[in-house]
DRENNUMI-54309 format. One record per residue (C-alpha): residue number from 0; residue in one letter; x, z, y. Coordinates in steps of 0.2 Angstrom, whole numbers. Example, Ala and Ser with C-alpha at 12.3 -4.5 7.8 and 13.67 -1.06 7.14 Angstrom:
<atoms>
<atom i="0" aa="A" x="62" z="39" y="-22"/>
<atom i="1" aa="S" x="68" z="36" y="-5"/>
</atoms>
This chain:
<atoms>
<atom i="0" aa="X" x="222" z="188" y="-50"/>
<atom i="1" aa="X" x="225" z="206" y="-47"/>
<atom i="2" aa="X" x="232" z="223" y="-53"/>
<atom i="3" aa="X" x="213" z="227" y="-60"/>
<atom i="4" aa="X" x="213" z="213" y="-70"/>
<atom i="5" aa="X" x="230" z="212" y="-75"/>
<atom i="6" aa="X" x="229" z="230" y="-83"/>
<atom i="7" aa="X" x="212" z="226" y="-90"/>
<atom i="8" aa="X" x="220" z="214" y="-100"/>
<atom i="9" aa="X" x="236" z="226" y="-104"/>
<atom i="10" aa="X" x="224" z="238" y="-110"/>
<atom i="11" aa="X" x="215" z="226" y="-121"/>
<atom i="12" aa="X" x="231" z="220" y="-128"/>
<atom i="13" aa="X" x="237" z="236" y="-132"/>
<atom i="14" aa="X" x="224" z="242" y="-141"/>
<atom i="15" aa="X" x="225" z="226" y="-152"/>
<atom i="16" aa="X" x="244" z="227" y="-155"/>
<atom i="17" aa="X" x="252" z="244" y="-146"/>
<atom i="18" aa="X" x="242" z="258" y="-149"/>
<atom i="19" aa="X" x="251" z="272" y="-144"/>
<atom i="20" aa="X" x="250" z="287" y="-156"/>
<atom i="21" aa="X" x="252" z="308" y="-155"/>
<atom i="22" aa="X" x="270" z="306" y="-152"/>
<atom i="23" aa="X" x="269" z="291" y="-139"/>
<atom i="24" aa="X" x="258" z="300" y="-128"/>
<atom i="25" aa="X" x="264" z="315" y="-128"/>
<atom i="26" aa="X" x="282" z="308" y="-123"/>
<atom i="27" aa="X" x="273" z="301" y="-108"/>
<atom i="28" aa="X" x="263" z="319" y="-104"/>
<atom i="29" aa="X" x="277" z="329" y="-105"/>
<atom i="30" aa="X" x="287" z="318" y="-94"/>
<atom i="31" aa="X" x="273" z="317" y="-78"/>
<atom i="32" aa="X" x="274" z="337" y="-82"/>
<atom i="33" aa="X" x="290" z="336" y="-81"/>
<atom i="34" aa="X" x="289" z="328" y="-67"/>
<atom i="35" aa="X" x="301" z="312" y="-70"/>
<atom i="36" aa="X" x="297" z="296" y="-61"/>
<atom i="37" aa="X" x="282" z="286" y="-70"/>
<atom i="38" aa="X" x="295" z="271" y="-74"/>
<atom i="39" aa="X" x="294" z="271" y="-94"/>
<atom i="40" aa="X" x="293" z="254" y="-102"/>
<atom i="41" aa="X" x="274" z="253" y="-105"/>
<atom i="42" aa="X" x="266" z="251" y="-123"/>
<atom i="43" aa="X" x="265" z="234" y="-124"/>
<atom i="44" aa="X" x="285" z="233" y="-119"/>
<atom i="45" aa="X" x="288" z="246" y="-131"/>
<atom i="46" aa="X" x="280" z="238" y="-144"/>
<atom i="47" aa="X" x="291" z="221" y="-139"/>
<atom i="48" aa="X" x="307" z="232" y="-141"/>
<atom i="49" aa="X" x="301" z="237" y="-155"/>
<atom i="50" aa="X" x="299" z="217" y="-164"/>
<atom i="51" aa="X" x="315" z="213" y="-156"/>
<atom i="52" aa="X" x="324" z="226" y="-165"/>
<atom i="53" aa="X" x="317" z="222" y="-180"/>
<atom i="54" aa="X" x="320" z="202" y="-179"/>
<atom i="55" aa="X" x="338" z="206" y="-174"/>
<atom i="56" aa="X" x="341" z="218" y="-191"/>
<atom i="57" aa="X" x="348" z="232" y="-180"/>
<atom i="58" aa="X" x="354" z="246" y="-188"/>
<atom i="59" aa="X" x="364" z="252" y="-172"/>
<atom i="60" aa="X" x="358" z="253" y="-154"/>
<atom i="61" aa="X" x="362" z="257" y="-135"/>
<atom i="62" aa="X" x="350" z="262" y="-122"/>
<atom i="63" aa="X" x="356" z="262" y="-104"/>
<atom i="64" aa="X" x="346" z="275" y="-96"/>
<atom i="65" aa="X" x="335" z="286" y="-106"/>
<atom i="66" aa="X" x="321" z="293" y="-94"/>
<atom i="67" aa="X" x="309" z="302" y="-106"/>
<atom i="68" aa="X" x="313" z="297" y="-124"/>
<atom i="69" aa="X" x="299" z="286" y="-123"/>
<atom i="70" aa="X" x="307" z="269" y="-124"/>
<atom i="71" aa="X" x="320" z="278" y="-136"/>
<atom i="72" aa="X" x="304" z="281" y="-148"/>
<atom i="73" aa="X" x="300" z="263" y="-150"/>
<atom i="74" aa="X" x="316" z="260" y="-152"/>
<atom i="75" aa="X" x="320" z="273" y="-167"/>
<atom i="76" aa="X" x="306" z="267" y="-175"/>
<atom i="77" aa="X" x="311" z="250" y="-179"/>
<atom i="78" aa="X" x="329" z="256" y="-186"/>
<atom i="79" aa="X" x="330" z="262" y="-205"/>
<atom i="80" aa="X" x="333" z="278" y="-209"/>
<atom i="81" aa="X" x="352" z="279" y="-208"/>
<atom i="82" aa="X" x="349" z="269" y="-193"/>
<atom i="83" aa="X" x="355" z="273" y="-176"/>
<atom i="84" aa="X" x="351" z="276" y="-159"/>
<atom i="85" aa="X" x="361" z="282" y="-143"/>
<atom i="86" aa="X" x="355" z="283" y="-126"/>
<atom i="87" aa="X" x="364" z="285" y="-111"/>
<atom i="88" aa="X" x="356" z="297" y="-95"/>
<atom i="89" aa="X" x="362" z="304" y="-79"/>
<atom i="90" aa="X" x="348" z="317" y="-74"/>
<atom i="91" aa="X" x="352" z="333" y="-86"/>
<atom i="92" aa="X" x="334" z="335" y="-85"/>
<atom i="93" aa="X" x="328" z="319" y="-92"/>
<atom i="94" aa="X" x="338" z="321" y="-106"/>
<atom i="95" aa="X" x="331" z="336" y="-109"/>
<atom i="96" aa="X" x="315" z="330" y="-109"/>
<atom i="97" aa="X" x="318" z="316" y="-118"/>
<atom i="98" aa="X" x="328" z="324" y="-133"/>
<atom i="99" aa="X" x="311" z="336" y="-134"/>
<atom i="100" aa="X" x="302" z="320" y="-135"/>
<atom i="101" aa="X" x="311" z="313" y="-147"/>
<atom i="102" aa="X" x="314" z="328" y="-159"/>
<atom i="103" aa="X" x="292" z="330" y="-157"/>
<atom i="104" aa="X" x="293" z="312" y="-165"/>
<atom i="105" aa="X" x="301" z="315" y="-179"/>
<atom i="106" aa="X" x="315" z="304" y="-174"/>
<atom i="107" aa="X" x="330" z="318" y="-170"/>
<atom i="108" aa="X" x="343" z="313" y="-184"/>
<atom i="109" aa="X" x="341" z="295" y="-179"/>
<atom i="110" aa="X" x="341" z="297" y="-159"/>
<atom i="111" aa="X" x="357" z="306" y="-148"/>
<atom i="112" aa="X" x="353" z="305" y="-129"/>
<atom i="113" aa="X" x="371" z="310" y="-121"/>
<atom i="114" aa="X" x="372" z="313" y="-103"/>
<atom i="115" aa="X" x="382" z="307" y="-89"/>
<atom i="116" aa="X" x="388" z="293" y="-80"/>
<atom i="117" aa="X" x="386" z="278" y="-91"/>
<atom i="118" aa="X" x="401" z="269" y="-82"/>
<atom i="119" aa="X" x="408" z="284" y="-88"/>
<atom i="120" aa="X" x="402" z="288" y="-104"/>
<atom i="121" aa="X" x="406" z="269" y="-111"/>
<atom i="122" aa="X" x="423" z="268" y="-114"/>
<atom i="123" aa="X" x="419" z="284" y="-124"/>
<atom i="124" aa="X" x="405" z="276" y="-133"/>
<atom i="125" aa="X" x="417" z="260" y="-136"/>
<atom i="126" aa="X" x="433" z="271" y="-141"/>
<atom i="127" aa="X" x="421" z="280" y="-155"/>
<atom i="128" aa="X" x="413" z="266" y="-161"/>
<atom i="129" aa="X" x="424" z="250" y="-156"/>
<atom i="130" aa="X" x="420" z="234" y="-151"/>
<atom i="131" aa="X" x="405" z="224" y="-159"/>
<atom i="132" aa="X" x="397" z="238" y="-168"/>
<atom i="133" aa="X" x="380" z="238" y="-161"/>
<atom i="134" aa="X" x="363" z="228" y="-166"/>
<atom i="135" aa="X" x="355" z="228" y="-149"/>
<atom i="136" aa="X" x="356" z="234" y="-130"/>
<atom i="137" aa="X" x="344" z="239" y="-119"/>
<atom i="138" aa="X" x="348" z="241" y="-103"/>
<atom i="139" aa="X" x="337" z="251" y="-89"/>
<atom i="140" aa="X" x="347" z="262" y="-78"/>
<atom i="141" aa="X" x="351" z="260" y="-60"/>
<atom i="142" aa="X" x="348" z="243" y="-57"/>
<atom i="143" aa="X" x="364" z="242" y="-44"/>
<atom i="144" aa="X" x="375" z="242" y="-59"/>
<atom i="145" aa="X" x="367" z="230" y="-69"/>
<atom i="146" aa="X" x="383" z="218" y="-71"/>
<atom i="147" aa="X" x="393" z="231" y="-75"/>
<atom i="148" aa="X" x="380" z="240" y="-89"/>
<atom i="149" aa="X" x="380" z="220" y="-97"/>
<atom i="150" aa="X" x="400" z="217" y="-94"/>
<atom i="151" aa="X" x="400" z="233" y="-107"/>
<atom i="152" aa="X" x="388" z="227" y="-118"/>
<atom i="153" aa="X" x="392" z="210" y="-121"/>
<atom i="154" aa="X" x="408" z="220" y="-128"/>
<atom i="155" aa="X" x="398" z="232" y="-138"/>
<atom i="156" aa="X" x="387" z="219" y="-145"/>
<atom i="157" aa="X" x="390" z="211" y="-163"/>
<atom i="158" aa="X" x="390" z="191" y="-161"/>
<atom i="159" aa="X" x="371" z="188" y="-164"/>
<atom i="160" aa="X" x="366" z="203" y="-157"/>
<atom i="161" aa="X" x="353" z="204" y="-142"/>
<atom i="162" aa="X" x="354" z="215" y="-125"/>
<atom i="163" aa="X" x="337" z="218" y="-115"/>
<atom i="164" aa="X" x="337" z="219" y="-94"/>
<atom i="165" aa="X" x="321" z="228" y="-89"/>
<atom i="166" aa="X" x="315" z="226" y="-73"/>
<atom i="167" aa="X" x="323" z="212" y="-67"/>
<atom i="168" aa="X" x="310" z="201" y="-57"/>
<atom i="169" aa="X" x="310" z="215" y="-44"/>
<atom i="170" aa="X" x="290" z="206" y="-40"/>
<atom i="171" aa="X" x="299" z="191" y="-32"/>
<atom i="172" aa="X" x="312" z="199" y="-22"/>
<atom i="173" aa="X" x="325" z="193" y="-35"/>
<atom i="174" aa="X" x="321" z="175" y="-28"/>
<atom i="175" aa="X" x="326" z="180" y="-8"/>
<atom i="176" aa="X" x="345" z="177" y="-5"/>
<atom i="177" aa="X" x="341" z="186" y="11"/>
<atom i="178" aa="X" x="337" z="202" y="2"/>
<atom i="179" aa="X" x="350" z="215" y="5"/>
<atom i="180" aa="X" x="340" z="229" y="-8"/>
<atom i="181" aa="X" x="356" z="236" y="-17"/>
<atom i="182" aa="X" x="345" z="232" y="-33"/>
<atom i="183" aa="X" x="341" z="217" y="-30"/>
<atom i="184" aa="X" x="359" z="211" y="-27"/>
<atom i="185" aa="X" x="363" z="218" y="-44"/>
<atom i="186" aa="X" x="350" z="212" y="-54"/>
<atom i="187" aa="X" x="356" z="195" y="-46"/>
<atom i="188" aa="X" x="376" z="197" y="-51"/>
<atom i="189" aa="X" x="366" z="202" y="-67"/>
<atom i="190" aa="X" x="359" z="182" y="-68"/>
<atom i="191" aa="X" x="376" z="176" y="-62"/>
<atom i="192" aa="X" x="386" z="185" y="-76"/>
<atom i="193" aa="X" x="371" z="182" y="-89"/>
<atom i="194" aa="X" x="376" z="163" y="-81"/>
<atom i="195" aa="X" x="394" z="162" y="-83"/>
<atom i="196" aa="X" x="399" z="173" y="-100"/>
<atom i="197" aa="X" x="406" z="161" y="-113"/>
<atom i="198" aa="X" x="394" z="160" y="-131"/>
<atom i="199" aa="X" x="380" z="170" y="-121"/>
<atom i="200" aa="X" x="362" z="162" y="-122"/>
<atom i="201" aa="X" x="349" z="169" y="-111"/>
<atom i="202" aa="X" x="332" z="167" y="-104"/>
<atom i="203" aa="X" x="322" z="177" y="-92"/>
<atom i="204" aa="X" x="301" z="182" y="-92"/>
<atom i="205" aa="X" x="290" z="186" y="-78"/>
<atom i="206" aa="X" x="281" z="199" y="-81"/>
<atom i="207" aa="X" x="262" z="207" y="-73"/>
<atom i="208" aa="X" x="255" z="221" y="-81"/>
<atom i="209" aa="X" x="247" z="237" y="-78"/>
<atom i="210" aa="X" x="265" z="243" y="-67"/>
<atom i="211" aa="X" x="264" z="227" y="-57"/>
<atom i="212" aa="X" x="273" z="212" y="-57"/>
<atom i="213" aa="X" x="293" z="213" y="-63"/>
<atom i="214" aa="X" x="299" z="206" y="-77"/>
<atom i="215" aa="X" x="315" z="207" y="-91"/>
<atom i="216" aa="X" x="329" z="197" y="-98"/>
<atom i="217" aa="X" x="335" z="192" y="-115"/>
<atom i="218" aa="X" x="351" z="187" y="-119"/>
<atom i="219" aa="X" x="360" z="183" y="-138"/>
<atom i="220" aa="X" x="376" z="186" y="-139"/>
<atom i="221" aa="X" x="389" z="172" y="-143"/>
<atom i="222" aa="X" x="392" z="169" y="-159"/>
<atom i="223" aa="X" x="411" z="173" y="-165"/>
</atoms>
């Protein structure tokens, strides 16, 4: 098995169940224009975002790292109309990209994209809207902090609730206790607090697809 047969297969499965639309493909032009970093979720994980969101009910929810609105578009989508949706970025510039993107989908009353640091901008976010008071997380920032971005949402989180880890399969290098990538060694204090929270039930998927080979993590929330 390859990369050429493994998005031969993504490209198959999206065009059965994630076709993107205008918007959709848009987001993704005017973010390589842009010149942000081709790291968005892919269709196919979109549309996974998308079902989760829906299974879970959410009617509130945090992103951790917004890039170019396109995993945010998914994500608005699945909430009702007084649904609501706010994502975290760093890079001014990605937010301004993504807040285009989102606004071009229809999707600006539901969706904020704040920027800053988001160890910085969550004790905000948890002052404004206390404890337990969103649906879902998803969580695709700077991979170093990836302890820290779930330490917050597991606080954030309503009991039932779910948070998403993308890109935590690093293709393999998770695996290698040898591995002294800064990501990798959060991703893996990720697993070990995923491990050891109280109530917290979680699973991991390997993942192959048109970007490769990585993979993501689900956890539910303990209930109260």
């Amino acid at each position: 098995m390859d990369n050429g047969l493994w998005r031969r297969v993504d490209g198959y499965l999206e065009a059965q169940l994630a076709e993107e639309d205008e918007a959709l493909r848009e987001a993704l032009r005017s973010s390589r224009e842009a010149g942000l970093p081709p790291i968005n979720v892919t269709a196919l994980q979109g549309k996974f975002l998308y079902v989760l969101a829906r299974l879970v009910g959410a009617r509130r929810v945090l992103e951790i790292g917004a890039l170019g609105g396109y995993s945010a578009i998914w994500l608005g989508r699945a909430l009702p109309p007084e649904g609501k949706l706010l994502s975290l970025e760093l890079e001014a510039r990605h937010a301004e990209v993504a807040r285009a993107n989102v606004e071009r989908a229809g999707l600006a009353e539901r969706i904020e994209v704040r920027v800053g640091r988001a160890l910085e901008l969550l004790p905000q976010v948890a002052e404004e809207a206390g404890d337990a008071s969103f649906d879902l997380a998803f969580i695709d920032a700077d991979k170093s902090n990836n302890a820290a971005y779930f330490a917050w949402a597991m606080r954030l989180v309503r009991p039932g609730g779910a948070v998403v880890v993308d890109n935590v399969v690093r293709e393999g290098r998770v695996a290698d206790e040898a591995c002294d990538d800064p990501d990798v060694i959060g991703t893996r204090r990720l697993f070990e607090a995923m491990k050891a929270a109280p109530g917290v039930s979680a699973t991991a998927l390997q993942v192959v697809g048109e970007k490769g080979y990585d993979g993501l993590a689900l956890a539910i929330v303990g209930q109260a």
